[in-house]
C-alpha positions in Angstrom: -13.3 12.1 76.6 -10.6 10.0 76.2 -11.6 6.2 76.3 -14.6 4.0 74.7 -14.8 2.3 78.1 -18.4 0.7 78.1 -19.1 2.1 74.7 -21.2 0.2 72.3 -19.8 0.4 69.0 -21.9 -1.3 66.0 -18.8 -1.8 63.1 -20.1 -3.1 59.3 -17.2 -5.0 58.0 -15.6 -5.5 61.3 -14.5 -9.3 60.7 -11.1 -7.9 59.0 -8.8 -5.4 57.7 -9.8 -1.5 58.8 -13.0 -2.3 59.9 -11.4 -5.1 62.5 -8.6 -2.8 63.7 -10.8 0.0 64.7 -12.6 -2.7 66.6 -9.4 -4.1 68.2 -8.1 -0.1 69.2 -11.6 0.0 71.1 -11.1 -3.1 72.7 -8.2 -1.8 74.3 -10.2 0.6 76.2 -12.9 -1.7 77.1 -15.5 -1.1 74.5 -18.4 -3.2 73.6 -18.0 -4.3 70.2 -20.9 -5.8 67.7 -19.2 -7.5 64.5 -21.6 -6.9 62.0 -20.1 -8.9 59.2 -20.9 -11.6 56.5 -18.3 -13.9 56.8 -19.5 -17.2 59.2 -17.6 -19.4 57.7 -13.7 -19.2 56.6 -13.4 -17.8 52.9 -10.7 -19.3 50.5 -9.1 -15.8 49.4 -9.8 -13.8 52.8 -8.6 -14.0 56.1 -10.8 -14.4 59.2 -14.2 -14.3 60.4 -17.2 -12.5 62.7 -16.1 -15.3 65.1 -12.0 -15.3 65.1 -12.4 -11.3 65.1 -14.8 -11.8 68.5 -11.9 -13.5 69.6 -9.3 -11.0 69.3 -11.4 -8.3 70.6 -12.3 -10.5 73.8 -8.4 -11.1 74.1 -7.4 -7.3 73.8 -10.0 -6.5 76.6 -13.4 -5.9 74.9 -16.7 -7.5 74.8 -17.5 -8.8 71.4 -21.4 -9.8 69.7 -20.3 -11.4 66.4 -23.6 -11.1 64.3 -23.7 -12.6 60.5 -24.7 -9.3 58.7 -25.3 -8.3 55.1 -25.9 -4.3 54.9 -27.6 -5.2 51.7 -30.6 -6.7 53.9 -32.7 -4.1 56.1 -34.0 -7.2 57.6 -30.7 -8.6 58.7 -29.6 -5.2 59.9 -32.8 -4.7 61.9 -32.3 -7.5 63.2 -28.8 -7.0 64.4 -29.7 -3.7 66.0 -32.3 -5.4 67.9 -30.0 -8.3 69.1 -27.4 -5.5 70.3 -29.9 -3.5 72.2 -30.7 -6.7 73.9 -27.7 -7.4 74.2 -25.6 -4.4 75.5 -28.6 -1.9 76.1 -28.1 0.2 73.4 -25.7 1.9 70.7 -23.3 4.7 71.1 -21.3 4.6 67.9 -22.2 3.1 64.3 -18.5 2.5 62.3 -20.1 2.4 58.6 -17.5 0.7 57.0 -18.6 -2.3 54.5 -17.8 -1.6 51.2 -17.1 -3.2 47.7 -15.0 -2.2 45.0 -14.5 -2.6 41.4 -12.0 0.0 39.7 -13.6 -0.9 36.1 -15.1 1.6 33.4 -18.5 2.2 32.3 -18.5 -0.7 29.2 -16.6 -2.9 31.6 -18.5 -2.9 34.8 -21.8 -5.4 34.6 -24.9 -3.7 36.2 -24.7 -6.5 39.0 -21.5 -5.2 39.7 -22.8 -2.0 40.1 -25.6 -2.8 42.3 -23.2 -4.5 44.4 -21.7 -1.4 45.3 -24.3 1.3 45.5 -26.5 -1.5 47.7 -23.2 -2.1 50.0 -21.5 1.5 50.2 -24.3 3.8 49.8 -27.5 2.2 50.5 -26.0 -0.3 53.0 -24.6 2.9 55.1 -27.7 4.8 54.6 -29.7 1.7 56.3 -27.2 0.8 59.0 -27.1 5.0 59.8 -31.1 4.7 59.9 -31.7 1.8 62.2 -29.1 2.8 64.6 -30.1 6.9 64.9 -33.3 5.8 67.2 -30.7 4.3 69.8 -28.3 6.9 69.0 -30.4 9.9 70.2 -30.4 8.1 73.9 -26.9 7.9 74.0 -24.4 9.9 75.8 -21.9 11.2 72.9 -23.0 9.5 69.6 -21.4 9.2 66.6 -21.2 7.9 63.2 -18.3 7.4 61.3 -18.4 6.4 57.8 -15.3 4.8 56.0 -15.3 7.5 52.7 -13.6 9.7 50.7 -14.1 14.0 51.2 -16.5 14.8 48.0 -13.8 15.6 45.3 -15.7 16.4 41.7 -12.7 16.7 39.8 -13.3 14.5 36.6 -10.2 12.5 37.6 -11.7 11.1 40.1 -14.8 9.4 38.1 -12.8 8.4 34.6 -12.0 5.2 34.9 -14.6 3.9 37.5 -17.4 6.0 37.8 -19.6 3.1 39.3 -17.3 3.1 42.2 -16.9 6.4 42.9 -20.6 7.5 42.9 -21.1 4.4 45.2 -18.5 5.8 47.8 -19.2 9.7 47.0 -22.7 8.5 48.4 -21.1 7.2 51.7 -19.9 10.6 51.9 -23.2 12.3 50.9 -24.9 10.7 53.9 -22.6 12.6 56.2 -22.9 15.9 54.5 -26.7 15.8 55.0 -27.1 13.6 57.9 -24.5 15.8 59.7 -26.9 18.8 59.0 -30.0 16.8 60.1 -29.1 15.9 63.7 -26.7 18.7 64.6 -29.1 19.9 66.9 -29.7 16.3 68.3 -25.9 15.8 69.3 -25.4 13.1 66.9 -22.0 13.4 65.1 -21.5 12.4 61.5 -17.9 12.6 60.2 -16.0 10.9 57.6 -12.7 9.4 57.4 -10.1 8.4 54.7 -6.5 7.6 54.6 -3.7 9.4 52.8 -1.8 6.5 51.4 -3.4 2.8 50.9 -3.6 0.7 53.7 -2.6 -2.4 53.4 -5.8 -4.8 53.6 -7.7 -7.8 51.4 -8.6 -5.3 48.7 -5.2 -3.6 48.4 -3.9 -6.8 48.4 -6.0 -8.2 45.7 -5.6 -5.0 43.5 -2.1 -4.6 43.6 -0.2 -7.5 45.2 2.7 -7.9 47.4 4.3 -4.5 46.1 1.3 -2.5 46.6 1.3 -3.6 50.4 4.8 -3.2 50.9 4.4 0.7 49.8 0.7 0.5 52.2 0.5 1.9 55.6 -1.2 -0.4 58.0 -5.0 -0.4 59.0 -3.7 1.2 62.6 -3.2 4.7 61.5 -7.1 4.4 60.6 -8.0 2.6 63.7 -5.7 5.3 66.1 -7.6 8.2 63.6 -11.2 6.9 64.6 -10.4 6.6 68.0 -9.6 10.5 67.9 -12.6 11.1 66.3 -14.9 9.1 68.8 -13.5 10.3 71.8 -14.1 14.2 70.5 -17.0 16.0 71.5 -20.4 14.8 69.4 -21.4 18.4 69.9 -18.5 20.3 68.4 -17.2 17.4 65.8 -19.4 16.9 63.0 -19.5 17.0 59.8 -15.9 17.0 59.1 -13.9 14.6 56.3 -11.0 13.8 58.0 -8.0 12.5 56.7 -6.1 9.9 58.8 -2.4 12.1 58.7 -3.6 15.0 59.0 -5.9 14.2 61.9 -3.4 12.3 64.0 -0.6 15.7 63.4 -3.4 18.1 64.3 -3.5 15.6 67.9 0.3 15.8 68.3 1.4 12.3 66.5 4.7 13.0 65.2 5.4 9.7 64.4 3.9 8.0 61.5 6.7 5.5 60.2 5.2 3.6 62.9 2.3 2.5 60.5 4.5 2.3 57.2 4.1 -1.8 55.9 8.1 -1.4 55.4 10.3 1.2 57.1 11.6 3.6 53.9 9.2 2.2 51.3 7.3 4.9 49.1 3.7 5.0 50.0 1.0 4.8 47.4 -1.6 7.9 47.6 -4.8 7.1 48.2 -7.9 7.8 45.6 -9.4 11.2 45.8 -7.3 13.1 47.0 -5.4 15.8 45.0 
């Protein structure tokens, strides 16, 4: 396969940043596109919503279901689900890719801050994965794709924000088993991460202007989970991908094309050594 023609895709998060462009990169192909996001309304520090992202998928040749979501509610995920079976007759991919941050230690990081993150990252993947799977073992090719890092136990990676990194080493703990579990069903379960920061609301927020300028944009992600969902659900699975090296191993030679600013020295991303 080459093309999400006709596919449904169910994307957590989708209303902006990496979440929105993998939506926009199916459009392109003709994909069917459910925006399961939070934001209704416009928010004061973030750009867009479910809505102006239904708009820009319609434009770029997709069909778009903007549904208000919060992966912290089974109900409200059930109930998206439901409306996109209605809707488009099923689900062929589910992009797990809401997530919350807080890069704070142990004595700084307030239990509701904590619970914010395991119930979006882990537990809000886990019961996004779980409602869709029924629908996914009818469809032709299934995956799921989850927006974390490959499991890295060097201490490094904990000191300084262990809250956070268990919540997204989670998101990668449901692909490691759930990859396992449906193998035999045809489901695929991969992982993907980027190489340098990409330059989004959070990156933003975190580091500023600077920190974007030396960000690659959410593109190479979107182009990266395009290759992924085209492969063959059989054969791909299981893997945590990293957006470079995935795009080389398909012949992409150029990646300056996503660089923020043309010469600027990109920022590593977290867990990777």
């Amino acid at each position: 396969m080459s093309t999400l023609e006709g596919k449904v895709l169910f994307i957590t998060g989708a209303s902006r940043g990496i979440g929105k462009a993998i939506a926009l990169r199916a459009a392109r192909d003709g994909a069917r596109i459910v925006i399961a996001a939070k934001t209704a309304a416009p928010h004061p520090k973030l750009p867009g919503t479910i809505y102006t992202a239904a708009e820009e998928i319609e434009a770029a040749g997709g069909k778009a279901l903007p549904l208000i979501v919060d992966v912290r509610s089974e109900e409200q995920i059930a109930q998206a689900v439901a409306q996109t079976v209605e809707t488009f007759g099923g689900i062929d991919i589910c992009v797990n890719n809401a997530s919350a941050i807080s890069l704070t230690g142990t004595i700084e990081t307030p239990l509701k801050r904590f619970d914010l993150m395991h119930t979006i990252n882990t537990r809000g993947t886990y019961a996004t994965s779980q409602a869709c799977i029924p629908h996914l073992l009818k469809a032709k090719n299934p995956h799921i794709l989850n927006l974390s890092p490959p499991l890295n136990m060097h201490p490094k990676w904990f000191q300084g924000h262990v809250a956070y990194t268990m919540a997204k080493y989670g998101m990668s703990m449901c692909v490691l088993g759930m990859a396992a579990e449906f193998k035999d069903e045809g489901i695929a379960v991969n992982a993907l991460w980027p190489r340098t920061t990409i330059a989004t609301a959070a990156v933003d927020m975190l580091g500023g202007e600077d920190m974007m300028r030396q960000s690659r944009k959410p593109e190479i992600m979107a182009d990266a989970a395009h290759a992924i969902l085209t492969s063959d659900s059989r054969s791909c699975t299981g893997n945590f991908f990293i957006d470079e090296d995935l795009l080389r191993s398909r012949g992409v030679t150029d990646l300056d094309q996503y660089a923020m600013e043309k010469g600027a020295e990109l920022l590593p991303d977290y867990f990777l050594d």
